[in-house]
C-alpha positions in Angstrom: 254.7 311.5 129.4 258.7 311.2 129.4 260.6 308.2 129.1 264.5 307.6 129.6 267.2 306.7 126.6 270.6 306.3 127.9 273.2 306.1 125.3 276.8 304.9 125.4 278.6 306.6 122.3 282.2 307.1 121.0 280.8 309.5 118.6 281.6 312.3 120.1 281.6 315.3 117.0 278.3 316.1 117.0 277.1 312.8 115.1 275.8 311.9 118.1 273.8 314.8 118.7 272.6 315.5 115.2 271.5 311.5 115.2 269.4 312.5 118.4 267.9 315.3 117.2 267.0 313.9 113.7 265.9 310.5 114.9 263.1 312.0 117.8 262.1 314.9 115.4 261.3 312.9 112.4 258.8 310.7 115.0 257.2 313.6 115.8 258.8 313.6 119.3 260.5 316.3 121.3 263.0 315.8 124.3 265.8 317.5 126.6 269.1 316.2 127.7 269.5 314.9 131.5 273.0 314.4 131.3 276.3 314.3 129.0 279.2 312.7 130.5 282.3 312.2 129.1 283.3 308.7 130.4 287.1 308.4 128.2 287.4 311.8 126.4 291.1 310.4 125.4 289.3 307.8 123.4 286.1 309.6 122.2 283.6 307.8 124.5 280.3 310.1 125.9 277.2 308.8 128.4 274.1 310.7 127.4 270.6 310.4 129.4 267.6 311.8 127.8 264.3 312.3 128.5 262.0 311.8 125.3 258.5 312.3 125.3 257.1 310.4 122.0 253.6 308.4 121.7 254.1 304.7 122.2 254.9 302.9 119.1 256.9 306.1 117.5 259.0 305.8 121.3 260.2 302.4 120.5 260.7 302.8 117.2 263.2 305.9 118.3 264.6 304.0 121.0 265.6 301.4 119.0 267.1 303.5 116.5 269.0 305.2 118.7 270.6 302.6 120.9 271.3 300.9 117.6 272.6 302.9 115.8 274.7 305.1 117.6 278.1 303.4 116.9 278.3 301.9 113.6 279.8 298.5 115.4 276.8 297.8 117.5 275.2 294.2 116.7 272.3 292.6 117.2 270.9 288.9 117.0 267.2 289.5 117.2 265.4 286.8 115.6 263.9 289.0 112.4 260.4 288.0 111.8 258.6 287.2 109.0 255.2 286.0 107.8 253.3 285.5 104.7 250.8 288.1 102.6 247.9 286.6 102.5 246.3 288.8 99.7 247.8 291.2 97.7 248.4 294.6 98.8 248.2 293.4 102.3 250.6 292.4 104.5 250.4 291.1 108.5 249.0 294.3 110.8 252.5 293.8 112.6 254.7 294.7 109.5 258.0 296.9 109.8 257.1 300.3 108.0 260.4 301.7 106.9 262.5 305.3 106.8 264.4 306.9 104.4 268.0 305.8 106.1 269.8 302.7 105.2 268.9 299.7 106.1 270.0 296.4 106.9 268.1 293.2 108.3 269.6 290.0 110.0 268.7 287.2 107.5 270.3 283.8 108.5 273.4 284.7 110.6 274.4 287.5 108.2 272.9 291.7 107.9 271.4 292.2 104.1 271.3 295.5 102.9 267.8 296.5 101.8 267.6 297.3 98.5 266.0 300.6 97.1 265.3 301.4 100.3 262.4 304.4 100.6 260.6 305.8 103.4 256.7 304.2 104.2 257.6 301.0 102.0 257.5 297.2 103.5 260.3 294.5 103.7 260.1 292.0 101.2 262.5 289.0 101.0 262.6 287.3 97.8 265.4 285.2 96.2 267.7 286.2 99.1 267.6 289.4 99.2 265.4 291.9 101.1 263.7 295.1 98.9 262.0 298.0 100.3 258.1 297.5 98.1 255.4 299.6 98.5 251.8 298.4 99.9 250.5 298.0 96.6 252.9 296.1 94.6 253.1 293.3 97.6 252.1 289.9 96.1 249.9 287.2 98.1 252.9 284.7 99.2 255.6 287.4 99.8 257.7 287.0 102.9 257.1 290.2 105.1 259.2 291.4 107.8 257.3 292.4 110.7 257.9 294.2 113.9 261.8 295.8 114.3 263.6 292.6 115.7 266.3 292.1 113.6 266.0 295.5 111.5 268.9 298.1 111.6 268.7 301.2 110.6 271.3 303.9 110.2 270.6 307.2 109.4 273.1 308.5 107.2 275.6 311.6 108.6 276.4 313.4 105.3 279.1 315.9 104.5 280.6 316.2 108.2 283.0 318.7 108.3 285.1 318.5 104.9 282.4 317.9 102.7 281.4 321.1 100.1 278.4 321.0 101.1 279.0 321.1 105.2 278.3 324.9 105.2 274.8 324.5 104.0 272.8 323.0 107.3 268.9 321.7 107.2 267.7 324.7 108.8 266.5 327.2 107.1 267.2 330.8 106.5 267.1 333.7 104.0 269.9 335.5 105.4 272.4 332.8 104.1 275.1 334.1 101.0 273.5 333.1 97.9 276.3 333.4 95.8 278.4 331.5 97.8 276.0 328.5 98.4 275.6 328.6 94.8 279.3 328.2 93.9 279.7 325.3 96.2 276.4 323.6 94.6 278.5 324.4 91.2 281.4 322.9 92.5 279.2 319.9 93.7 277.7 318.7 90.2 280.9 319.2 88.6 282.6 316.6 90.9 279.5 314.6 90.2 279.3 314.8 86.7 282.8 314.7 86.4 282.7 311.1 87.8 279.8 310.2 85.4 277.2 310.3 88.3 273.6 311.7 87.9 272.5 314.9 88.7 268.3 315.5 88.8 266.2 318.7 88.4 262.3 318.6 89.7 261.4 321.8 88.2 257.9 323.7 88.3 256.2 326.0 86.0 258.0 329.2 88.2 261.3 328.5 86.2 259.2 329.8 83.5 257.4 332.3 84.9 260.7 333.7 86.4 262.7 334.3 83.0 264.8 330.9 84.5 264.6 329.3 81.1 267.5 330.7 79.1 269.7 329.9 81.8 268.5 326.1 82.5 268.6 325.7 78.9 272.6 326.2 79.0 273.0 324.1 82.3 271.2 321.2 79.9 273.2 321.8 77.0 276.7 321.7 79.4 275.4 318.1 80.3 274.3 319.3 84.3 271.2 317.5 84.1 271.1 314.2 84.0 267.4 313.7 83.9 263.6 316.2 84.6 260.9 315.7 86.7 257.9 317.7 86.7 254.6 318.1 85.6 252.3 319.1 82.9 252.7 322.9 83.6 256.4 323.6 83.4 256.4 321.4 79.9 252.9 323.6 78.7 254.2 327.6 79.6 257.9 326.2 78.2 256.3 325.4 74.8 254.1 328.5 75.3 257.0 330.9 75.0 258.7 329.6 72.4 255.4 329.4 70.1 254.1 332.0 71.1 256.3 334.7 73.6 254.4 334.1 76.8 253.9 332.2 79.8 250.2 331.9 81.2 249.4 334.5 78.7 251.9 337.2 79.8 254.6 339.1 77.8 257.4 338.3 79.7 259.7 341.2 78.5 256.7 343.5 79.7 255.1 341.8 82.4 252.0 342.3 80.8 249.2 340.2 79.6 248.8 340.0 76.0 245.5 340.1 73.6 243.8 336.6 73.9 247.0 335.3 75.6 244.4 333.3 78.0 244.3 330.9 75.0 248.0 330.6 74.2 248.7 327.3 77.3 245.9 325.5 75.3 247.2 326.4 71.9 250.8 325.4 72.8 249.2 322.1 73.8 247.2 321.6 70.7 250.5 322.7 68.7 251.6 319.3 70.4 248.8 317.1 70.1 248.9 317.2 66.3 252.9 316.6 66.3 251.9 313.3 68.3 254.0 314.2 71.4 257.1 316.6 72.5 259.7 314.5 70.6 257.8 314.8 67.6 256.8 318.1 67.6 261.0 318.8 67.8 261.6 316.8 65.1 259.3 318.8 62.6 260.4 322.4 63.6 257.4 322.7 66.0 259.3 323.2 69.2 262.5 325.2 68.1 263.4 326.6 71.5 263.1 325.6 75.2 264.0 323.4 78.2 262.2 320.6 76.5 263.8 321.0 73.1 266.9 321.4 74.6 265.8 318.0 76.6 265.0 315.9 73.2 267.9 317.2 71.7 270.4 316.7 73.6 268.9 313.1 74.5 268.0 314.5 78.5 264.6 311.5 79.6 262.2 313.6 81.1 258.9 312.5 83.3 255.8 314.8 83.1 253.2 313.5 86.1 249.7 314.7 85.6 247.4 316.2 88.2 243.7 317.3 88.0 244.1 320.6 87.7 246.0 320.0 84.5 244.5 321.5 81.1 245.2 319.1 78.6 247.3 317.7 78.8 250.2 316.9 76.8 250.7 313.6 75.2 253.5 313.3 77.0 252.1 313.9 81.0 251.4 310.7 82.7 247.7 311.0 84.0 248.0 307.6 85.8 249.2 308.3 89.3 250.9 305.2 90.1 252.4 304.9 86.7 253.8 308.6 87.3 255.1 307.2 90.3 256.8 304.9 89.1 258.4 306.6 86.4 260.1 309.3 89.0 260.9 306.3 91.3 262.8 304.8 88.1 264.7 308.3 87.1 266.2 308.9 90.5 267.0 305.4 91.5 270.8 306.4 90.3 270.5 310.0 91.4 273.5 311.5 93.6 272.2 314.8 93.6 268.8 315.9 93.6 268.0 319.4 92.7 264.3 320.8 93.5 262.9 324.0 91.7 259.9 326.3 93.5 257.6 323.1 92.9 256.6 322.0 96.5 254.2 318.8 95.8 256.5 317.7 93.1 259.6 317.8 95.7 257.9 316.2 98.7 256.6 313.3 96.3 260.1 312.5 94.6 261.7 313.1 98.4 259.7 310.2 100.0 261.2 308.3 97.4 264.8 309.0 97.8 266.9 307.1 100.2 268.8 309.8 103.0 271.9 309.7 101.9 271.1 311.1 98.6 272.0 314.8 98.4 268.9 316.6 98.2 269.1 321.0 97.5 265.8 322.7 98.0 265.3 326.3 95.7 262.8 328.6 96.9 261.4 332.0 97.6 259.7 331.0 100.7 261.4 329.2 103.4 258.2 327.2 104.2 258.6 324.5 101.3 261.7 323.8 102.3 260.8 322.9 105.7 257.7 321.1 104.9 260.4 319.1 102.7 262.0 318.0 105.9 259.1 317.9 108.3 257.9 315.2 105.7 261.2 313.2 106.2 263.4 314.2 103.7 265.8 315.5 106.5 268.9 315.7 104.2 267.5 318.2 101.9 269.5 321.7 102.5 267.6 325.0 101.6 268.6 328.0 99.1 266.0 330.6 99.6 266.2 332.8 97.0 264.3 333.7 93.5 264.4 330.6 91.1 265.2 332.7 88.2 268.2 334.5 90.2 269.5 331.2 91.3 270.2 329.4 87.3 271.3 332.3 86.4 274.2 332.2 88.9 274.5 328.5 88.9 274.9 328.8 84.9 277.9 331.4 85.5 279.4 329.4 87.7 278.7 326.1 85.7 
């Protein structure tokens, strides 16, 4: 069933559009336009009628986003609601469930910027101030906000038309100039680390696997990374290599499998276990070689989380889940740019936890992880298809 949004806008270069497109599709909606009209084209001003077919609560919840957020002066006095928790890691069956996008919520006669705001978290006010907090770490007593009265929300339009990044758009293609998207992602984390903001790398065992190593070694030691997420793999076949010349057991020079090299991801990880942990087993000549001796030594924090299909695992891997959680959520609280390596569970998990206006780049052979990236929210990530090991090596060059 289709429902009617009109909008009154004076964002007329394509904000507006992108904003309606974004908004419907990330609530799992589809519509068509009725009607553009141009009401004042000398001063910027647009009428747009859409039809928007949506299930119920996902329609308002677009609807409002929409007719609040379209220009950036729009104001509204809802009375924002909010009620108690009565248990923890509970709140009222009416509570706001949030995006990704900023957002701000009218708190005694003023609008309050949510704090570390992340998408499927609740509204918590506490000492003035309203966080975005997950389910589980709500407290009994904590102030919820519930329903959308009084919530704002503005999806974030990044990189619009001067920005280095404005030729690389969310959809996907393997057609796209490799070289050229890389140069501009070069020219991106200079300007960023330049400025002494934070670049991030979520990295899976493929960088390995791919011969990407040497060259992401070098990006580390120039100081491009500012900090690793991954898990236990990527940490075991690194180690691997530099003990013993393979990954998973194969020659990587030759491509081919080794004499017992089935053996060599559980001897690497023995190697570590009686060294006590990574750091350790750096300090006593252990580990001479590698992204994570390059980490250690150049003083890089790294967070391994565990998964159950993890041999091992290495002292270091966080087997808790919400501790491992909370560890990525800590790293990339600072983060400016997020860079995501062939690892698709990895970069969906550490995108739900990064607000939309972080720059999110997305490296990967198939097309498909980068658009199950977005389809899960994280519509600001841009895609690179290509090999992993093809693209550090031309991002080191042009680093």
């Amino acid at each position: 069933m289709e429902r009617v949004i009109e909008l009154h806008s004076e964002n007329i270069n394509n904000n507006i559009l992108k904003l309606i497109d974004r908004t419907i599709k990330q609530y799992g909606g589809s519509y068509r336009i009725i009607k553009i009209n141009f009401e004042d084209p000398d001063q910027d001003k647009v009428y747009i009628k859409l039809a928007v077919e949506a299930e119920g609560d996902k329609f308002e919840q677009v609807r409002r986003i929409l007719t609040k957020t379209k220009d950036e002066a729009v104001q509204t006095h809802e009375t924002t609601i909010l009620k108690p928790s009565l248990k923890d890691a509970t709140a009222p069956p009416d509570f706001y469930s949030t995006s990704n996008h900023p957002t701000e919520v009218f708190i005694r006669g003023e609008w309050l910027q949510v704090k570390n705001i992340r998408m499927d978290a609740l509204l918590v006010l506490r000492d003035g101030e309203i966080y975005a907090t997950q389910l589980r770490d709500i407290k009994q007593g904590d102030l919820i906000v519930c329903t959308s009265a009084g919530v704002r929300v503005k999806p974030g339009e990044q990189n619009e038309g001067s920005g280095e990044f404005a030729f690389m758009t969310n959809e996907v293609s393997s057609e796209r100039h490799v070289e050229l998207e890389v140069r501009e992602l070069a020219k991106k984390m200079k300007t960023i680390i330049g400025r002494g903001g934070k670049v991030y790398v979520v990295a899976g065992p493929v960088v390995i696997h791919t011969g990407g190593m040497i060259h992401f070694q070098d990006i580390i030691r120039k100081g491009y990374v500012s900090g690793l997420l991954s898990g236990n793999a990527l940490a075991v076949h690194d180690i691997e290599f530099d003990l013993l010349g393979t990954s998973l057991g194969i020659d990587l020079n030759t491509g081919n499998a080794v004499p017992g090299g089935h053996s060599h991801h559980l001897r690497a990880i023995n190697a570590v276990n009686i060294a006590g942990s990574i750091a350790a087993a750096v300090a006593d000549g252990t580990i001479s070689s590698g992204i994570m001796y390059e980490l250690v030594k150049n003083d890089v924090p790294f967070v391994l989380a565990g998964s159950i299909r993890d041999d091992g695992p290495l002292p270091d891997t966080i087997m808790d889940l919400i501790r491992a959680q909370e560890a990525y959520t800590a790293m990339i609280r600072d983060a400016d740019l997020v860079i995501m390596l062939s690892t698709m569970l990895h970069s969906i998990g550490t995108g739900n936890m990064l607000p939309s206006y972080v720059e999110t780049v997305c490296v990967d052979i198939n097309p498909a992880v980068v658009n199950k990236l977005v389809d899960r929210g994280s519509a600001q990530a841009k895609g690179i298809v290509t090999d992993v090991g093809l693209f550090l090596s031309l991002l080191n060059q042009n680093l």
